[in-house]
N, C-alpha and C positions, 0 to 999 in steps of 0.2 A: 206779420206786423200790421198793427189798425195804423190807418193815416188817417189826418182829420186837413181840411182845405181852409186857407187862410185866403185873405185878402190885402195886399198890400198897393198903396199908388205910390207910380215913380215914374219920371219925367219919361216921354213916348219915345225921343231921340236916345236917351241914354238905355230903355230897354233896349232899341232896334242895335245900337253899339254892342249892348252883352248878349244879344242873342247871337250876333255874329260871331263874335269870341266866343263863345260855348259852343259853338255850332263845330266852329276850327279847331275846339279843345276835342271834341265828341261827346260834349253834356250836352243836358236842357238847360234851360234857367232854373227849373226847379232841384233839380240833382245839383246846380251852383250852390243855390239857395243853402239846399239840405247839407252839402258842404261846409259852410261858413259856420252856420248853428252847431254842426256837432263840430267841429272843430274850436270854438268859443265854448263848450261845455269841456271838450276836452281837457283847455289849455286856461279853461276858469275865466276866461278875458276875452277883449276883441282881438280876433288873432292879427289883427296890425295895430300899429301905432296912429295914435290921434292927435291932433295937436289944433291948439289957438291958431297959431303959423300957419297965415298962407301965403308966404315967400317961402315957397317949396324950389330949395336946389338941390339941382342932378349933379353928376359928374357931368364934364362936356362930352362924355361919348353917347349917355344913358340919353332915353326917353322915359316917358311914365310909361309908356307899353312896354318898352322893354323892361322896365323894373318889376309892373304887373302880369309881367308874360313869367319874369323868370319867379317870382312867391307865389306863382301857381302850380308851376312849372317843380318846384320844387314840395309844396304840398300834396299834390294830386297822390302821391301813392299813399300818403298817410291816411286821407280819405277814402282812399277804394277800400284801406284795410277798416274801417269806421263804416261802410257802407254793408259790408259783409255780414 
């Protein structure tokens, strides 16, 4: 497969955040990356929801890691099978 290297900027704290979580998942950031993309060609869309709203409510037990632990958590195999 040819790869070709992009460039993206994004804020230094929120990389060192998701390299820690990829790091805990056993990605890179780049294998996240590559995830997201084919998974949005996949599914023809962003594969989460976007919204105006940013009075973002949880249930009271939920966090945002735990909701983004578990939609990853729940993707990842469909990915290895798209990585293949």
């Amino acid at each position: 497969m040819k790869t070709q290297n992009i460039t993206i900027r994004i804020d230094s704290e929120i990389k060192k955040e998701a390299d820690i979580l990829f790091k805990d998942l056993g990605i890179t950031f780049s294998s996240a990356v590559n995830m997201f993309i084919r998974q949005a060609i996949r599914e023809q869309r962003i594969p989460f929801q976007i919204s105006k709203n940013s009075n973002i409510q949880f249930a009271e037990d939920k966090t945002l890691e735990d909701i983004a632990e578990k939609e990853i958590t729940e993707h990842l195999e469909a990915y290895k099978d798209l990585a293949k």
